[in-house]
C-alpha positions in Angstrom: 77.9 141.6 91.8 78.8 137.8 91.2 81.4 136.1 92.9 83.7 136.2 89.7 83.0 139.4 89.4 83.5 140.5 93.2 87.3 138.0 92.7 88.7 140.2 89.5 88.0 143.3 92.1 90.2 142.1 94.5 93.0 141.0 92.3 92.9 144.3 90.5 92.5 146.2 93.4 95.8 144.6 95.2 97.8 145.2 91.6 97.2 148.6 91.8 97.9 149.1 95.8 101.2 147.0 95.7 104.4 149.1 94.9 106.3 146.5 92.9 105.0 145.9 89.5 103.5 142.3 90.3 99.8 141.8 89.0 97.4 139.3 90.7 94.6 137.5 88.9 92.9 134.2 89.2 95.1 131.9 87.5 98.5 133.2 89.2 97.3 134.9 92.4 98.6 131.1 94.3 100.8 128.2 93.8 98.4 125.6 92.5 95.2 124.8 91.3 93.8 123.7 94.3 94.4 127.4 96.7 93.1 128.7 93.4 89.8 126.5 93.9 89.5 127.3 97.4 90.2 130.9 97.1 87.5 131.3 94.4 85.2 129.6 96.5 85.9 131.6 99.4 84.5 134.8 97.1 80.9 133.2 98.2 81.3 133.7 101.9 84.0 136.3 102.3 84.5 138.4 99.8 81.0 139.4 99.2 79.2 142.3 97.9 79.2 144.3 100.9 82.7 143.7 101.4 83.8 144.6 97.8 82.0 148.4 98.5 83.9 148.7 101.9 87.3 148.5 100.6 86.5 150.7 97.5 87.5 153.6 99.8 90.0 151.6 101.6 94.0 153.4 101.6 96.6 151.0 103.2 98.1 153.9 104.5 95.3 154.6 106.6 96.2 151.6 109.0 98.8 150.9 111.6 101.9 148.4 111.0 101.1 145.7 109.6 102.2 143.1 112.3 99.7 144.9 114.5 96.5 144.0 112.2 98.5 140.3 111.7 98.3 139.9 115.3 94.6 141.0 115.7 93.6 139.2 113.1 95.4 136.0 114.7 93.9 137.1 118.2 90.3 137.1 116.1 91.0 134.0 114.9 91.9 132.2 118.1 88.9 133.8 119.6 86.7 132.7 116.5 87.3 128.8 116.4 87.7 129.2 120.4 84.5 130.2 120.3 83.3 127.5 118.1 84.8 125.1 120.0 83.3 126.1 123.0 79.7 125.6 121.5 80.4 122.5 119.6 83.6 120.7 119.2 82.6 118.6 116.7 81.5 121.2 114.3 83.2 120.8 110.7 85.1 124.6 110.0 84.6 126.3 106.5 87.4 127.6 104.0 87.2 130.6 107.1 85.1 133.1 108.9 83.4 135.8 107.8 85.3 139.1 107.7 83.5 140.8 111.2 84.6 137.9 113.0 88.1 138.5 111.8 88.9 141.7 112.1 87.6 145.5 112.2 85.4 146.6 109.0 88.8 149.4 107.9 90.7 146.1 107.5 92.5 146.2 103.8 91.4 143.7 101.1 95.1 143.0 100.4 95.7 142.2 104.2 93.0 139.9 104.6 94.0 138.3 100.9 97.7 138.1 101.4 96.2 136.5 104.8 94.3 133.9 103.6 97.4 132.9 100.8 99.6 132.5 104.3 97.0 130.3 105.9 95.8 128.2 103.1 98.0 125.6 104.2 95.9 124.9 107.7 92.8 125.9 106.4 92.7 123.4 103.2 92.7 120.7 105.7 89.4 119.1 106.8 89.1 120.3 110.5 87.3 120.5 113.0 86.9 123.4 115.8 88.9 120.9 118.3 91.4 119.7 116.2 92.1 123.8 115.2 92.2 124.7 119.1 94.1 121.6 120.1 96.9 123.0 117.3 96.8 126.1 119.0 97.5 124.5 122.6 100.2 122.0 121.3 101.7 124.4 118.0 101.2 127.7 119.5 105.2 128.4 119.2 105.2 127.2 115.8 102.3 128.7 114.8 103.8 132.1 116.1 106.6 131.7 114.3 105.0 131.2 111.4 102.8 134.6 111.6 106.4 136.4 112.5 107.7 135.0 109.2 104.5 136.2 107.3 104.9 139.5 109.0 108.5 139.7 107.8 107.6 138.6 104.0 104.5 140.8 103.7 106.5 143.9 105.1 109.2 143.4 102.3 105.9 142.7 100.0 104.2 145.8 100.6 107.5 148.1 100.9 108.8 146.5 97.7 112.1 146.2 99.3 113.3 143.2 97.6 117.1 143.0 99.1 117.3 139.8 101.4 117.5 141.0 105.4 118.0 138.6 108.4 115.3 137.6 110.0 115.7 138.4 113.7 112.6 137.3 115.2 113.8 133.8 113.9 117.0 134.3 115.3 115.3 135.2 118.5 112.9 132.5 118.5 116.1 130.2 117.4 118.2 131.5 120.5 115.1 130.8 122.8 115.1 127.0 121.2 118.7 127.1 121.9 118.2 128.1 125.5 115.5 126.1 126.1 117.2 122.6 124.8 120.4 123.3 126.9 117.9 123.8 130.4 116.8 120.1 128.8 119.9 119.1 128.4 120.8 120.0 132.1 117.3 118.5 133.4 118.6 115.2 131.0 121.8 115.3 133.3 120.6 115.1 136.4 117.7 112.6 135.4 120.0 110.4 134.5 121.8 110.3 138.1 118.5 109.4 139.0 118.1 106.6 136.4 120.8 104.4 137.9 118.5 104.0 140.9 115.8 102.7 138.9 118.2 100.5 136.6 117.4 97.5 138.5 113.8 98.4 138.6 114.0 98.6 134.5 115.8 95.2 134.3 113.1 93.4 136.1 110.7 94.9 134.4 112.4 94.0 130.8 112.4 90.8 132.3 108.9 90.9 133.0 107.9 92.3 129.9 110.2 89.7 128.0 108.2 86.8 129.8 104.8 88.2 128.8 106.2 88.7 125.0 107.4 85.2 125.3 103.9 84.0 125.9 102.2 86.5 123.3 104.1 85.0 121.2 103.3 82.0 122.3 99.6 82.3 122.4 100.2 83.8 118.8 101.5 80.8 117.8 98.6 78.8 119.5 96.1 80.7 117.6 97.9 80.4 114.1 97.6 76.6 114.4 94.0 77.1 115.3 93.5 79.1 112.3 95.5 76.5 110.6 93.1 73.8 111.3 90.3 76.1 110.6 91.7 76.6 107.4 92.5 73.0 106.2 88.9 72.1 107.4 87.6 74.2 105.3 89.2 73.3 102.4 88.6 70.1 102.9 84.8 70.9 103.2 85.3 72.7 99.5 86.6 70.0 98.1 84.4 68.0 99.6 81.9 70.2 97.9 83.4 70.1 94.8 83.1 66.2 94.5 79.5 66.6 95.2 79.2 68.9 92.7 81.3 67.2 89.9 79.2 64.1 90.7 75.9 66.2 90.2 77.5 67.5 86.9 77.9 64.1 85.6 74.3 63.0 86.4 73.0 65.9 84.4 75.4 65.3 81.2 73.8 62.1 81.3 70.5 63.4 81.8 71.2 65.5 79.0 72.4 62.8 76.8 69.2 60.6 77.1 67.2 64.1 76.8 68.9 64.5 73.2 68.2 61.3 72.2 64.7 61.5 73.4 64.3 64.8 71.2 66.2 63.0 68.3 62.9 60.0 68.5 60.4 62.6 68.9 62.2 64.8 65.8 62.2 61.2 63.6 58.7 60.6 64.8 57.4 63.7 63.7 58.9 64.5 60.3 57.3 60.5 59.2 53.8 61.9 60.5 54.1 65.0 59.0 55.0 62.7 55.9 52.3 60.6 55.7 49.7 63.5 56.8 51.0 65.2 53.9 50.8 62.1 51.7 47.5 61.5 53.0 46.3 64.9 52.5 47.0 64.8 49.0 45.0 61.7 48.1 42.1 63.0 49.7 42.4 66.4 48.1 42.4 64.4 44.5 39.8 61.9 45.8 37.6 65.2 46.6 38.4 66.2 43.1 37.3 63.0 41.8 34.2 62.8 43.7 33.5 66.3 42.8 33.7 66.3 39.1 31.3 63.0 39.4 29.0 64.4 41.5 29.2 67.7 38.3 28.2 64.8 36.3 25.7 63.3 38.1 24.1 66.6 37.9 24.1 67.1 34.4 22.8 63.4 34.0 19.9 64.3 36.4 19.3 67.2 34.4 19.2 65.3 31.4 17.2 62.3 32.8 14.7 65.7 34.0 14.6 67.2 30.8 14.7 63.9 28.8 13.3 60.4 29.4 15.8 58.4 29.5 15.4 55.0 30.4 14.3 53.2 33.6 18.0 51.4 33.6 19.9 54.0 33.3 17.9 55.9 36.3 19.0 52.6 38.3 22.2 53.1 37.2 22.4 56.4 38.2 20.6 55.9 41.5 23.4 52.9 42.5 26.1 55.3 41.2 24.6 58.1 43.5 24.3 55.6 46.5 27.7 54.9 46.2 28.9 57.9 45.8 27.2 58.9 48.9 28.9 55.8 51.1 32.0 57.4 49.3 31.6 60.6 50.9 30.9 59.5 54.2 33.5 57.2 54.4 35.8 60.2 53.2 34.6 62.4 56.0 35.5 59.9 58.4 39.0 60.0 56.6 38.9 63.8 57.1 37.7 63.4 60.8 40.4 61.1 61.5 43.0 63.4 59.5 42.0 66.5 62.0 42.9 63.8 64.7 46.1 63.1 63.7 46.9 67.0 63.1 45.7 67.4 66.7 48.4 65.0 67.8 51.1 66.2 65.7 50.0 69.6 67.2 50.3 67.8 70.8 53.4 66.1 69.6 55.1 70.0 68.6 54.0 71.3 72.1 55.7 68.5 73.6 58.7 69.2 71.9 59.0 72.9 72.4 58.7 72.1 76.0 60.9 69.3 76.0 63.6 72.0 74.0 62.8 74.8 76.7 63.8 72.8 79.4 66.9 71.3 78.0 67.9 74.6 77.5 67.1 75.4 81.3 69.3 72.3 81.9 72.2 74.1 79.7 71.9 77.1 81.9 72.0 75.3 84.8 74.9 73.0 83.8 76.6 76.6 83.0 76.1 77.6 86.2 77.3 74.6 88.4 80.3 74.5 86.1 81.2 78.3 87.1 80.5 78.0 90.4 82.6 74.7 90.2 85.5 77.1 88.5 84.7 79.3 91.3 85.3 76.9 94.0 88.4 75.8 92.8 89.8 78.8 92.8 88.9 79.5 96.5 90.4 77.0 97.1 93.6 77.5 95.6 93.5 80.5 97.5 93.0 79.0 100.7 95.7 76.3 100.2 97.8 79.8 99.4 96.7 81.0 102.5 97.9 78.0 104.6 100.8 78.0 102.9 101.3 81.5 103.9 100.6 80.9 107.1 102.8 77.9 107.5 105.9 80.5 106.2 104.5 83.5 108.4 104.9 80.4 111.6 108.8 80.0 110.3 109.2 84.1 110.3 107.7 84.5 114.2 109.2 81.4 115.6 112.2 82.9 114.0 111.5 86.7 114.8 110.7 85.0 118.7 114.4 83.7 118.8 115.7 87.2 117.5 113.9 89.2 120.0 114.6 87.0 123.0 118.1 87.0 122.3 117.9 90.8 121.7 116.8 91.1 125.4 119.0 89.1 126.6 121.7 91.5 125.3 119.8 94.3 126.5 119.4 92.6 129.8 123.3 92.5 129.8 123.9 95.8 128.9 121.7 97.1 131.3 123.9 94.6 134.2 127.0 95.8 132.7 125.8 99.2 133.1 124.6 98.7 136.9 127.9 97.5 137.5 129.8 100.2 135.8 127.4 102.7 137.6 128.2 100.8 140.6 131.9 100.8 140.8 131.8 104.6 139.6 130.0 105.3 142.4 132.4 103.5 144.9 135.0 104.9 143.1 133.7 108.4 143.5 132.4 107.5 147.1 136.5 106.5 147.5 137.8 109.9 146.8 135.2 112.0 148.7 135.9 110.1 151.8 139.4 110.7 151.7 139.0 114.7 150.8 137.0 114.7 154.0 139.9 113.1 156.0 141.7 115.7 154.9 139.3 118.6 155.1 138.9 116.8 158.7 142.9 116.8 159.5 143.2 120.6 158.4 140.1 121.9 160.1 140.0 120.3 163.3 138.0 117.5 165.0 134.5 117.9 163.3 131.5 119.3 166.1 129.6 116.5 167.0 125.9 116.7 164.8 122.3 116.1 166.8 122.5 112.8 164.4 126.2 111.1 165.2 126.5 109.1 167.5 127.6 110.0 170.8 131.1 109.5 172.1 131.8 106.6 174.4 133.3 106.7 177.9 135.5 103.9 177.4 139.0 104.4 177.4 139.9 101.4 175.7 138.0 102.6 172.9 139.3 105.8 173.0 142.8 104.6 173.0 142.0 102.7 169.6 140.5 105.4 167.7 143.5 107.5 169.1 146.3 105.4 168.0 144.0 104.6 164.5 144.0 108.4 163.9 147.9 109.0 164.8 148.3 106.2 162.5 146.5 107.5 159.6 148.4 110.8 160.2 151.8 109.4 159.9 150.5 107.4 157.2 149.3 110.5 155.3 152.1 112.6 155.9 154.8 110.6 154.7 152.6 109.9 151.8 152.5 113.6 151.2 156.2 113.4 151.6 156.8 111.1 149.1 154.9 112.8 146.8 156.2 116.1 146.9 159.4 114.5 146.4 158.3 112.9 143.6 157.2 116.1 142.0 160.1 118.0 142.5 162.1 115.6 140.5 159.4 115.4 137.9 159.8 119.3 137.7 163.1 119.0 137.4 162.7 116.3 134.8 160.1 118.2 132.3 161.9 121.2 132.5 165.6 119.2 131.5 163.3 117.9 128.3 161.4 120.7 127.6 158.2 119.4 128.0 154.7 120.4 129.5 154.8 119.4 133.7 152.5 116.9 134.4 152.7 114.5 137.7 151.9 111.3 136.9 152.0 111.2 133.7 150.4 108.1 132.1 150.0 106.7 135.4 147.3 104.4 135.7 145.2 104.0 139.4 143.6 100.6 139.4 144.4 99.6 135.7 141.6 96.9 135.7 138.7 99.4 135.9 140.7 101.4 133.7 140.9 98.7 131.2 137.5 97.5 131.3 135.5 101.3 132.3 137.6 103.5 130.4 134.9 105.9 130.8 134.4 105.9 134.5 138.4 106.4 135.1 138.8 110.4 136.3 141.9 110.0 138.4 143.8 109.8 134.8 142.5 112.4 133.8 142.6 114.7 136.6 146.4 113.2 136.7 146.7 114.5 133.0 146.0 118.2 133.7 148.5 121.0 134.1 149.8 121.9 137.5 148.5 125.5 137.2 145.2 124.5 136.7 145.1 123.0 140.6 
C-alpha cells in the first residue's frame, strides 16, 4: 500500500467514524497547503502499512475518554523528545515519532490524526530535541492549556454536539492566573518598601552608568572620525588611481592613433604592390605568349630547314633569332624569379598586417576594459563620498542623540531625588504618627517593662526629676489637647446635624499644607480626617 493510498484510508476511515456529517480528504482535511504537505509526508513514517491494517479493526468506542489517551499521548511525547534529548540535544526532530513511541498499538487513527492537526503548529517548526524540552520547561502551563482546549474541541468533535459550552478548565486555569498575579502583586508591594533602600544605590549607579555612556559615546565618536579619515584616504587613493588610469588611457589612444596610421601606410603600400605585381604579371604572361608562338615558329622553320634546304643565311638567321630568344628566356626567368620574390614579400607584408590588426584589436579590448574599470572606480567612489557624507550626518544624529540622553538622565536622576525625598519625608511622617500612638499606648497601659536591650535606668535624681516633670508635662499637654478636641467635635456634631450633612471632624483640614501641596500622595492624615466617625 502506497503512502497515497495508506492517506485516502485514513480520511475515509475518520468520515465514516465521526457522527456529524463532515468528510475529510486531502485537499480539506487542514487549513493550508502547507499542514496538507506535511501531513502527506507524514504518511511515509507514520501512517504506514502496518498501521493502516491495525486500525481496520479499530472501534472508538472501544477506548476510554478521550482526555485520558490526550494526556498519554502528551506523557509519550514528553518522554519521547526527553528521551532524545537526553542522547543528543542537538539532534534535528522529524514531522513526529513513530506511532509505538506515542502511544499503545489500540490507539484510534482519528485520535492520533485529529492529534497531529492540533500539534502541527509546534511541529512545522524546525526544532531541535532541546529547544522542544526547553518549551516544555518554560511553556509547560501554556502548553497544558492548550491540550485542555484540544480536549474540549475534539470532545464536542466526536459527540457532534455543536451548541457552544463554557470552557471551564480555562476558567480554572484563568482563576489560577488571577490568583497567581494578585500573590505578584502583593510580592510587588512589599518589594517596593524595599526599593526605597536601594534608591540611592540605583542613583549612583545611573550616575555611573551615565558616565560610562558618556564615554561610549565618546569613544564612538572617536572611532567615526577614524573611520572618517580612513574613508577620505581612500578616496583620495581612488582618485588618485583614477588619474593614473585616465593618463594611461590617453597614452593608448595615442598609441592607437599612430597604430592606425601605421596600418593606413602599410594598407597604401600594399594595394600599389599588388598593382604593379599585377601589372607586371600580365606583361610577362603576354611576353610568354609571345615567346611561345615564336619559339612554335622556330619549330616549323627547323622543320622546314630539315625537310628542305634552305639556305645557309637563313640557318644564321635562324640560329641568331634562336640565340636570342634563348637570352630572352633567361632573362624572363629571372623576371619570374624576382616576381616570386616580390609575392613572398607581399605575402610577408599581409602577415604583418594581420598581426599588426590582431593586436590593435587586443589594444581595443584593453582600452574597453580600463575604461569600465575606470566607470567602475568612479562609481566607488561616489559611493564612498556618500558614505562620508553619511557618516558626517550620522556624527550630527549621535552628538545630538548624546545631548538627548544625558539630559534624559539627568531628569531621571531628579526624579529618582524627588522620589528619595518624597519617600523620605513619608517615612518621617509615618515615623511621626507611630511615635505618638506609642505615647499613648504607653500613657494607657502603664510604664513599659524595661527590655534586656534599653538602657538601664539611672540613679540620679536630678535626672529623674527631669524626665518626671517632662512626662507630667506631656500629660497635661495631651489631655487638654484631648479636651479641646472633643469639644471641638461636639460642636461639629452639633453643626452637621443643624445642616444635614454627613459628620466629619476636620473636614478639609489640612496638617502641614506644604507637604500636602507638594506630596499630595504621601498626605494620609487628610484622608484618615475625611472618613466617617463610625468607621473609627
Amino acid at each position: 500500500m502506497s503512502r497515497n493510498e495508506a492517506f485516502q484510508f485514513l480520511c475515509e476511515w475518520a468520515s465514516k467514524t465521526h457522527p456529524g456529517n463532515d468528510e475529510f480528504n486531502p485537499e480539506s482535511i487542514v487549513d493550508g497547503k502547507l499542514v496538507a504537505e506535511l501531513l502527506y509526508s507524514l504518511c511515509e513514517k507514520v501512517f504506514t502499512m502496518s498501521f493502516v491494517e491495525e486500525v481496520h479493526d479499530c472501534e472508538i468506542d472501544e477506548f476510554g475518554s478521550t482526555a485520558g489517551r490526550l494526556h498519554l499521548i502528551q506523557k509519550q511525547v514528553s518522554y519521547y523528545f526527553t528521551a532524545i534529548y537526553k542522547k543528543d540535544p542537538t539532534q534535528k526532530i522529524t514531522l513526529f515519532p513513530r506511532v509505538s513511541d506515542l502511544c499503545n498499538k489500540d490507539e484510534s487513527a482519528l485520535l492520533n490524526l485529529m492529534f497531529i492537526i492540533s500539534f502541527i503548529s509546534v511541529s512545522q517548526e524546525d526544532l531541535t530535541s532541546k529547544n522542544f524540552v526547553d518549551l516544555l520547561e518554560s511553556k509547560g502551563r501554556t502548553l497544558r492549556r492548550r491540550i485542555r482546549r484540544m480536549e474540549a474541541n475534539l470532545d464536542e468533535f466526536l459527540t457532534g454536539e455543536t451548541e457552544p459550552e463554557e470552557d471551564v478548565c480555562a476558567l480554572k486555569d484563568r482563576n489560577n492566573d488571577l490568583n497567581n498575579q494578585l500573590n505578584v502583586v502583593m510580592n510587588e508591594l512589599t518589594k517596593l518598601r524595599n526599593n526605597e533602600i536601594l534608591l540611592a544605590d540605583d542613583l549612583k549607579r545611573s550616575q555611573n552608568q551615565l558616565n560610562n555612556l558618556i564615554e561610549e559615546k565618546e569613544k564612538s565618536l572617536e572611532r567615526r572620525s577614524l573611520d572618517e579619515k580612513f574613508m577620505s584616504d581612500c578616496v583620495h587613493a581612488k582618485e588618485d588611481m583614477i588619474r593614473s588610469l585616465e593618463e594611461k588611457i590617453q597614452e593608448l589612444e595615442q598609441l592607437l592613433d599612430e597604430r592606425d596610421v601605421q596600418l593606413t601606410d602599410l594598407e597604401a603600400e600594399l594595394s600599389s604592390l599588388r598593382d604593379s605585381y599585377e601589372r607586371d604579371t600580365k606583361s610577362y604572361e603576354e611576353i610568354r605568349e609571345q615567346t611561345e608562338r615564336e619559339l612554335a615558329k622556330l619549330k616549323n622553320d627547323q622543320e622546314k630547314a630539315r625537310t628542305g634546304s634552305p639556305d645557309q643565311a637563313i640557318m644564321t638567321d635562324l640560329r641568331t633569332r634562336n640565340d636570342n630568344l634563348t637570352e630572352r628566356n633567361a632573362i624572363l626567368e629571372m623576371k619570374v624569379k624576382l616576381l616570386e620574390d616580390q609575392r613572398e614579400e607581399i605575402e610577408g607584408i599581409q602577415r604583418l598586417l594581420a598581426q599588426k590588426t590582431k593586436e590593435n584589436e587586443q589594444l581595443q579590448e584593453r582600452f574597453e576594459q580600463i575604461r569600465e574599470q575606470n566607470d567602475t572606480l568612479k562609481e566607488e567612489n561616489e559611493r564612498l563620498r556618500e558614505k562620508t557624507e553619511e557618516l558626517e550626518r550620522s556624527e550630527v544624529v549621535l552628538t545630538n542623540d548624546l545631548n538627548n540622553t544625558k539630559e534624559k538622565m539627568e531628569k531621571e536622576i531628579q526624579e529618582m531625588r524627588e522620589s528619595t525625598e518624597r519617600s523620605r519625608l513619608q517615612s518621617q511622617l509615618v515615623e511621626t504618627m507611630g511615635s505618638e500612638e506609642d505615647i499613648v499606648v504607653q500613657r494607657t497601659s502603664g510604664p513599659a517593662r524595661p527590655s534586656a536591650t534599653s538602657p538601664r535606668p539611672t540613679s540620679d535624681p536630678k535626672i529623674l526629676q527631669r524626665i518626671s516633670n517632662f512626662i507630667s508635662s506631656l500629660f497635661v499637654w495631651l489631655f487638654s489637647f484631648l479636651f479641646l478636641i472633643s469639644i471641638f467635635a461636639i460642636v461639629r456634631y452639633g453643626w452637621c446635624s443643624y445642616n444635614n450633612e454627613p459628620f466629619t471632624l476636620f473636614g478639609e483640614v489640612r496638617l502641614n499644607g506644604r507637604i500636602c501641596r507638594l506630596y499630595p500622595d504621601v498626605c494620609l492624615f487628610t484622608q484618615l480626617m475625611k472618613r466617617p466617625i463610625e468607621e473609627f
